[in-house]
KELOMI-476310 format. One record per residue: residue in one letter; chain; z, y, x negated of N, C-alpha, C, O in turn. Coordinates in Angstrom, 2 decimals, m for minus. Layout:
<tinus>
TINU   res   chain        nw        nv        nu       caw       cav       cau        cw        cv        cu        ow        ov        ou
TINU     a       A         Z         Y         X         Z         Y         X         Z         Y         X         Z         Y         X
...
</tinus>
This chain:
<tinus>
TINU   res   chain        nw        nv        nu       caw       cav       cau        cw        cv        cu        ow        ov        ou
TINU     x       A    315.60    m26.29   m350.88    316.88    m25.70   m351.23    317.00    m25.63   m352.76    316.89    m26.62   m353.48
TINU     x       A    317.23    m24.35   m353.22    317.66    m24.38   m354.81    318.83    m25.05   m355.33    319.96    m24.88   m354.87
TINU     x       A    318.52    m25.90   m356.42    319.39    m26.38   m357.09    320.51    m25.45   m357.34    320.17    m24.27   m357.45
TINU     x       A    322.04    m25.78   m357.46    322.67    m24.86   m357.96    323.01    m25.30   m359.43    322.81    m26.29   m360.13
TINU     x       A    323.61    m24.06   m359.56    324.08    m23.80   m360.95    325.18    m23.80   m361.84    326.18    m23.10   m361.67
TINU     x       A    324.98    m24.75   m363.00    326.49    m25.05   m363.51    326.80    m24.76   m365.27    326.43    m25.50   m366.18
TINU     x       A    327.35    m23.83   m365.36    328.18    m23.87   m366.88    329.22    m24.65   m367.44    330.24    m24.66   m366.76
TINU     x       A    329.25    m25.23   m368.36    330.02    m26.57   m368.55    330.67    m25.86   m369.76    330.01    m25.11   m370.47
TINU     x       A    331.87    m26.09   m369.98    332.79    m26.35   m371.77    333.36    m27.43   m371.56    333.88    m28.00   m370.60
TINU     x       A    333.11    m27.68   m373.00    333.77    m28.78   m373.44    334.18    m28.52   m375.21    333.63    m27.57   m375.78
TINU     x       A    335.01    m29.26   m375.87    335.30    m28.47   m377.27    334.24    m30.16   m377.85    333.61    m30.28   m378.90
TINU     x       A    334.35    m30.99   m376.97    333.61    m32.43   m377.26    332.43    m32.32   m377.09    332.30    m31.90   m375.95
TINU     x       A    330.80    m32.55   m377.87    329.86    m32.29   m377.97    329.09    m33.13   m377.18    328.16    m32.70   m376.50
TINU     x       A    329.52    m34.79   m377.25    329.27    m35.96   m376.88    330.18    m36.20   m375.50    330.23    m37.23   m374.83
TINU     x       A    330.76    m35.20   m375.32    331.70    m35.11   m373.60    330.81    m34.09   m372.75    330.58    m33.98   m371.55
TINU     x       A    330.35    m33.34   m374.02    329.41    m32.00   m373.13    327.98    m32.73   m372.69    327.48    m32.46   m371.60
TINU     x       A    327.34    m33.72   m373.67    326.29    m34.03   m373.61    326.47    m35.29   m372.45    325.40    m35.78   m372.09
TINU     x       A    327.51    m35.79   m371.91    327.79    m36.49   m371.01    327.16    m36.02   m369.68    326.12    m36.33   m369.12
TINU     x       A    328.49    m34.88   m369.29    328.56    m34.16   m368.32    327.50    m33.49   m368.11    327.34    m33.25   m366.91
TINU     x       A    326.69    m33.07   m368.80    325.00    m32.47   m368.70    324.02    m34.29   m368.09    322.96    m34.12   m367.48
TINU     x       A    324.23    m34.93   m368.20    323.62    m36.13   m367.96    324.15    m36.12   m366.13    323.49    m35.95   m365.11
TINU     x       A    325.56    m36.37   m366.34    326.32    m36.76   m365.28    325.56    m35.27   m363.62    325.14    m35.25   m362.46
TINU     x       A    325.84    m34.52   m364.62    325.65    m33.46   m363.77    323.97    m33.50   m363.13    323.90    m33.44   m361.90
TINU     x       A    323.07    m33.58   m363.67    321.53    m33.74   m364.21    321.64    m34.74   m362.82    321.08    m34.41   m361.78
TINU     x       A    322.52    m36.15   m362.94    322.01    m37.41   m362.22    322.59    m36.76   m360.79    322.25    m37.60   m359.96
TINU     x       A    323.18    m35.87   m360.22    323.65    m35.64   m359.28    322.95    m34.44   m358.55    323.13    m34.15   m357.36
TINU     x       A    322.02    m33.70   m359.57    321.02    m32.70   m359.00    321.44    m31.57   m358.72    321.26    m30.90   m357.71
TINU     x       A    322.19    m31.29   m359.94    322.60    m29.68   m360.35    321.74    m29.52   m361.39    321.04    m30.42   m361.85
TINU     x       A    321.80    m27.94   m361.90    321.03    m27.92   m363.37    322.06    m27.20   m363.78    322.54    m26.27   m363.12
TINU     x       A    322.53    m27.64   m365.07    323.20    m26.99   m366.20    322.42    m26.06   m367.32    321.64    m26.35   m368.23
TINU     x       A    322.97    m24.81   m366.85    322.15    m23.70   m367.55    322.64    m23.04   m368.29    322.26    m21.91   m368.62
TINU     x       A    324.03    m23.91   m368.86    324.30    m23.13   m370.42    325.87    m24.12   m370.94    326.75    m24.37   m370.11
TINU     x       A    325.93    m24.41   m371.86    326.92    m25.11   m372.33    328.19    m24.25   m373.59    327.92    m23.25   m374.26
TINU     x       A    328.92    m24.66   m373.60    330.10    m24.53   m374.94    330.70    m25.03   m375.32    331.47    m25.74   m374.66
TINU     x       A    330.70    m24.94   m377.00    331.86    m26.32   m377.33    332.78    m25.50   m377.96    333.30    m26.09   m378.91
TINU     x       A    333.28    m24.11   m377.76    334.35    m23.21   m378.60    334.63    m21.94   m377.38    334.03    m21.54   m376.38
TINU     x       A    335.61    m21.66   m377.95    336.46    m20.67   m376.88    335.52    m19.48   m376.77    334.85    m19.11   m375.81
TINU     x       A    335.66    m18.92   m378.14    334.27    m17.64   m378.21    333.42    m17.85   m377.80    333.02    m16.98   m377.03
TINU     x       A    332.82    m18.70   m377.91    331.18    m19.25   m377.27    331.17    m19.07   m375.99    330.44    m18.41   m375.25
TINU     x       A    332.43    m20.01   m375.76    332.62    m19.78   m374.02    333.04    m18.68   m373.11    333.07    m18.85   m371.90
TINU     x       A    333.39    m17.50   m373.71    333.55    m16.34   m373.13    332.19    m15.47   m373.30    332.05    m14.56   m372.48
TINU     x       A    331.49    m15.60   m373.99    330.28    m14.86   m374.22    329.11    m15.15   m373.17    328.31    m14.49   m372.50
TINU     x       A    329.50    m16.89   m373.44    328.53    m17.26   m372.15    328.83    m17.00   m370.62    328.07    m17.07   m369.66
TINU     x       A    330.41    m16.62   m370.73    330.53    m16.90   m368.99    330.16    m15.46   m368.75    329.81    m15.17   m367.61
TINU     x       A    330.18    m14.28   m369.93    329.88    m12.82   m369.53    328.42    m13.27   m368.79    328.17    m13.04   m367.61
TINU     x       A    327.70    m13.81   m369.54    326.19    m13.72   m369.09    324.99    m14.60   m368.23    324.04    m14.36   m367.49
TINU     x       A    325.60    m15.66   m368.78    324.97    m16.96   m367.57    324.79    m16.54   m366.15    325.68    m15.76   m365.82
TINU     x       A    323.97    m16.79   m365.22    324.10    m17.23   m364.15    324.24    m18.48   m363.74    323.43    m19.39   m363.94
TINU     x       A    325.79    m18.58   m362.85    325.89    m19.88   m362.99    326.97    m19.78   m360.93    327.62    m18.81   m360.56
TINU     x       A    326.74    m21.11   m360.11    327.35    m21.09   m359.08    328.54    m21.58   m359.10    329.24    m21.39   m358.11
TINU     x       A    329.10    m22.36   m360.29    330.02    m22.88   m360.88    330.00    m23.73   m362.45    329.09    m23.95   m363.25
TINU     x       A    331.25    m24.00   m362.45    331.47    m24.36   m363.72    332.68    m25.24   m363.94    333.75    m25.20   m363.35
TINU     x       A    332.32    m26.01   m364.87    333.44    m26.96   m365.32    333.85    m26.90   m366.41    332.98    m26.88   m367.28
TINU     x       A    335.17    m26.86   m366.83    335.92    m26.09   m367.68    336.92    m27.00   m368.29    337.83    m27.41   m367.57
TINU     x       A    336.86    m27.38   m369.63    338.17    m28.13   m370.02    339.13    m27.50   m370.82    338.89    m26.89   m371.87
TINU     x       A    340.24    m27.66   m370.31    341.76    m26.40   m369.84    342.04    m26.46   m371.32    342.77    m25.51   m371.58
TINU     x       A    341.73    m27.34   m372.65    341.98    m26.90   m374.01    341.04    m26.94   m374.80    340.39    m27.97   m375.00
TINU     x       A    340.85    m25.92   m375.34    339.65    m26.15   m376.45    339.99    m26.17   m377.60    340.23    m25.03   m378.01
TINU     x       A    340.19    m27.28   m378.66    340.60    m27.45   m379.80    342.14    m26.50   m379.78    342.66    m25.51   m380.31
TINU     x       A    342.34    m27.28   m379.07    344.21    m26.64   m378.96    344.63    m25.45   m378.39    345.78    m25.02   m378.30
TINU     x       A    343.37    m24.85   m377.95    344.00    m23.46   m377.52    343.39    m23.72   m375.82    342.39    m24.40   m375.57
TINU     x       A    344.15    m23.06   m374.88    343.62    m22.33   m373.53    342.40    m21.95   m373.30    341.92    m21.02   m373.95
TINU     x       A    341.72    m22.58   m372.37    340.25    m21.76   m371.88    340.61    m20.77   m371.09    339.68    m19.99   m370.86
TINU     x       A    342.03    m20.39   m370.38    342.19    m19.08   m369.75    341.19    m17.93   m370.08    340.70    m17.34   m369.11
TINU     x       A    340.87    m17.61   m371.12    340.03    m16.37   m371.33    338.99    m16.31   m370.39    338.79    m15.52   m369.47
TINU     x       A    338.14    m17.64   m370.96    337.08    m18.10   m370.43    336.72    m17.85   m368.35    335.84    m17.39   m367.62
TINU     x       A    338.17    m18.55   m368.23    338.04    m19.18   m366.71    338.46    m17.00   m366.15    337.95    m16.40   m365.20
TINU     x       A    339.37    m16.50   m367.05    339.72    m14.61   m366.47    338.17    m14.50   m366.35    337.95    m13.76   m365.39
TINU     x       A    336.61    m15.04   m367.09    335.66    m14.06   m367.18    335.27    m14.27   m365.79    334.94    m13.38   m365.01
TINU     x       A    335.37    m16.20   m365.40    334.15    m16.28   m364.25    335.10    m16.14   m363.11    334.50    m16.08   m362.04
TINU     x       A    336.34    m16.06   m363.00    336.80    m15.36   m362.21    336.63    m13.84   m361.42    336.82    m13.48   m360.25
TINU     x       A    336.33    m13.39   m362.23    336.02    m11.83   m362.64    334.61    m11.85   m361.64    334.12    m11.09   m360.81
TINU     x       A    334.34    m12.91   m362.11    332.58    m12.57   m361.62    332.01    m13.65   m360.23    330.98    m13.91   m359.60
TINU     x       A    333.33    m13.98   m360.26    333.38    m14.71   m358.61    332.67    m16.29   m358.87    331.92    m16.79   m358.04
TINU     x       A    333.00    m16.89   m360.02    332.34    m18.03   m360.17    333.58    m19.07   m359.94    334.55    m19.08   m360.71
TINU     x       A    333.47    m19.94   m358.80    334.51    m21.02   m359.23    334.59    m22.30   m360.27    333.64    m22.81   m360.85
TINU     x       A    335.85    m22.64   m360.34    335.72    m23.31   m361.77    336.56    m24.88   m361.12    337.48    m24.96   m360.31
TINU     x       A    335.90    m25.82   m361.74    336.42    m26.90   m361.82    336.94    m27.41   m363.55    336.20    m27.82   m364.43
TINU     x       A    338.60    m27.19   m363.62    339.31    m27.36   m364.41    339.49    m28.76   m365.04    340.14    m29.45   m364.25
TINU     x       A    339.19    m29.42   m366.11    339.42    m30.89   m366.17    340.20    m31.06   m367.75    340.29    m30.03   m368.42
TINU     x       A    340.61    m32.00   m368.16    341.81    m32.20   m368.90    341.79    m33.62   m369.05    341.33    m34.43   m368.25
TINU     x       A    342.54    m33.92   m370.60    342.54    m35.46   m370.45    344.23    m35.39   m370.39    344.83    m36.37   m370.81
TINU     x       A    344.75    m34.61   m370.05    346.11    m34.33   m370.43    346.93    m34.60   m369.12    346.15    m34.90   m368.22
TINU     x       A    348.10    m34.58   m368.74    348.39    m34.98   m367.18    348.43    m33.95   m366.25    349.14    m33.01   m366.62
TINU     x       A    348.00    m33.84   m365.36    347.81    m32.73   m364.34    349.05    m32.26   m363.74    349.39    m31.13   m363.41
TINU     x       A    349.66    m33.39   m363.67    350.82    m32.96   m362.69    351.38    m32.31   m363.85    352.23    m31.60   m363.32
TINU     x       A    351.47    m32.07   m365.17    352.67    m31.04   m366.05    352.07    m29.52   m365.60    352.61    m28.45   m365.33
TINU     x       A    350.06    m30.20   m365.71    349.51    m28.84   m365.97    349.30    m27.55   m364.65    348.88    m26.40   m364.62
TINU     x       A    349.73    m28.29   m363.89    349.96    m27.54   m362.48    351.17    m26.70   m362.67    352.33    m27.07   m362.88
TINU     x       A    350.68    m25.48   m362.54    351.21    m24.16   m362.45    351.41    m23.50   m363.50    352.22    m22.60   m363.69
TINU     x       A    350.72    m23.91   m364.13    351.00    m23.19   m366.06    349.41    m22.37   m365.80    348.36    m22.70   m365.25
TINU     x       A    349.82    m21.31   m366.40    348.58    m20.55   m366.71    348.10    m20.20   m365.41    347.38    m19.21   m365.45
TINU     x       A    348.30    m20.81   m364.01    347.56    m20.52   m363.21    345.89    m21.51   m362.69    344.83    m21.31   m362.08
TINU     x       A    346.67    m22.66   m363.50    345.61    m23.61   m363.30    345.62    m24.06   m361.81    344.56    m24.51   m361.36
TINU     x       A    346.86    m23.98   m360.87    346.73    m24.71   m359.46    345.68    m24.35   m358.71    345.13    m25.17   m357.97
TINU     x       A    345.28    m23.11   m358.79    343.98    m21.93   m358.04    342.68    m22.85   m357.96    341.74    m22.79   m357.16
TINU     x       A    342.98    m23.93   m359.27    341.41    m24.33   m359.11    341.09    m25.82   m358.86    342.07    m26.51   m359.13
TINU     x       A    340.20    m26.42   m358.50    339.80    m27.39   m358.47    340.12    m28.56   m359.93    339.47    m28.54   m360.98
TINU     x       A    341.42    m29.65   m359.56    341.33    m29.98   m361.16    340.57    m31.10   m361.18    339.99    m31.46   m360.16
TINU     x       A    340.45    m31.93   m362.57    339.49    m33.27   m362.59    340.18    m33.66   m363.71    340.21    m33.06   m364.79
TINU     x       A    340.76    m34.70   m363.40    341.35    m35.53   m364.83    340.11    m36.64   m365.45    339.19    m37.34   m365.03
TINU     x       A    340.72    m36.28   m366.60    339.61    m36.82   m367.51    340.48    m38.40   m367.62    341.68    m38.41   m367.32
TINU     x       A    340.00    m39.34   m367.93    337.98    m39.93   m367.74    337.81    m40.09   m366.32    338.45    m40.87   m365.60
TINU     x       A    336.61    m39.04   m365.85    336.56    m39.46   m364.37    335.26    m40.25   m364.50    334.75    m40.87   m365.43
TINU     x       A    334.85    m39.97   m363.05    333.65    m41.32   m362.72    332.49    m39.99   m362.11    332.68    m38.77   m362.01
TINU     x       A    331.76    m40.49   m361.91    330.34    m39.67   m361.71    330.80    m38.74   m360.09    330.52    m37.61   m359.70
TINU     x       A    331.64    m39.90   m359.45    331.41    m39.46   m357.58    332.82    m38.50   m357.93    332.94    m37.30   m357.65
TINU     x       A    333.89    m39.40   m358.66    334.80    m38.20   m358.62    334.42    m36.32   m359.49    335.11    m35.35   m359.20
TINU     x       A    333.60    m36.26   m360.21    332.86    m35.27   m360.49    332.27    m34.52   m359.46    332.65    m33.38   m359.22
TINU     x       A    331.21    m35.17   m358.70    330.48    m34.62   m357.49    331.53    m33.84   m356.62    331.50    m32.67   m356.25
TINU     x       A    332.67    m35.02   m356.35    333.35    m34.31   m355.52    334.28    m33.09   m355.90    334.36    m32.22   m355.03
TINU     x       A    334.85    m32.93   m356.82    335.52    m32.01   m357.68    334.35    m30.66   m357.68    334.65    m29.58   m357.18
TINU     x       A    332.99    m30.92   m358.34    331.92    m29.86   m358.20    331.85    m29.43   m356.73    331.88    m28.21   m356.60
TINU     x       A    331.76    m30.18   m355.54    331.52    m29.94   m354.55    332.58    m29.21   m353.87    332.23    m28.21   m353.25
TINU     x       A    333.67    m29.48   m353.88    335.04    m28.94   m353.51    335.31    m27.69   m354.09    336.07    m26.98   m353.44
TINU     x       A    334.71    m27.04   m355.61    335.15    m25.63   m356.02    333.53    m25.07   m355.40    333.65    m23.90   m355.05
TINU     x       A    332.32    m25.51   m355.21    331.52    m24.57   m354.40    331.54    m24.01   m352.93    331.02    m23.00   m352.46
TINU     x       A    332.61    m25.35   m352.13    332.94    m25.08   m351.11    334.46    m24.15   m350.84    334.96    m24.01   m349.73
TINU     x       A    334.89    m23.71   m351.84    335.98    m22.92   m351.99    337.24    m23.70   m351.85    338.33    m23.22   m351.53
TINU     x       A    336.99    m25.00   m352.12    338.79    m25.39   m352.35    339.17    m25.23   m353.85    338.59    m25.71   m354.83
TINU     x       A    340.64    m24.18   m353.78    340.87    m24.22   m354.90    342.15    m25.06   m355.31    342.57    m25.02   m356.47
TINU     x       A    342.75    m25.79   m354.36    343.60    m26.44   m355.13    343.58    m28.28   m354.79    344.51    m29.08   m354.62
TINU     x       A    341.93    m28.47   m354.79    341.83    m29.70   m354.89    341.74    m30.62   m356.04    341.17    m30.39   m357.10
TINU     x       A    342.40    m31.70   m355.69    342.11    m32.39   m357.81    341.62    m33.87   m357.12    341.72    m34.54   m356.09
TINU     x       A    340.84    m33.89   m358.83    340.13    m35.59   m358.02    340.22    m36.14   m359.47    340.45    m35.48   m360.48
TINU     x       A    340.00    m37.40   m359.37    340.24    m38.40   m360.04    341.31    m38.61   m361.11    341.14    m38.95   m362.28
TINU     x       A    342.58    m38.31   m360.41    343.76    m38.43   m360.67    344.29    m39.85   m361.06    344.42    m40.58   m360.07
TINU     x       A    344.67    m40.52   m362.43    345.47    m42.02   m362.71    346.14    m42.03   m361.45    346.47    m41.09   m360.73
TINU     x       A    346.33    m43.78   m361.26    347.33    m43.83   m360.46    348.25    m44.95   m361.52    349.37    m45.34   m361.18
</tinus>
């Protein structure tokens, strides 16, 4: 079975270089990264990717652009944030997707990745309690 495929942003270099590890130990391959909004719209035009994980601010601004491209192109997105979910639900249109509050754990990742390839879009995992 082919590995699938994952595009990651992050505006954090050492959050990106995480999640490429994290992702790696769980037996996806990450086949293209971003740490800026531009970057990240250029890449989502062109990557092939089966999903992607997406963090909802990049140096203060909205990844919306980003998440309109792989939308566009039928890629689901797992949304993550260190910010609180419950405000960020329904702004922008973030509920559609799979969220992941930041700092998660490796399994709550898997499952968050696993849940936007299997088409849930309004599942969230590793939510504070």
């Amino acid at each position: 079975m082919r590995r699938k495929k994952v595009f990651v942003v992050d505006d954090e270099i050492v959050l990106v270089m995480s999640l490429e590890s994290m992702l790696a130990e769980l037996g996806y391959d990450v086949v293209g990264s971003a740490t800026s909004l531009d970057e990240g719209v250029d890449k989502a035009s062109a990557l092939e990717a089966d999903v992607a994980v997406i963090d909802m601010s990049l140096a203060g601004k909205t990844s919306q652009p980003i998440i309109d491209v792989l939308m566009r192109r039928s890629i689901p997105v797992v949304a993550s944030s260190g910010y609180d979910l419950a405000e960020m639900r329904g702004k922008d249109g973030w509920s559609k997707h799979v969220m992941l509050q930041k700092p998660y754990t490796l399994s709550q990742l898997e499952a968050a990745v696993k849940a936007a390839l299997d088409g849930g879009k309004s599942g969230e995992s590793g939510e504070s309690s």
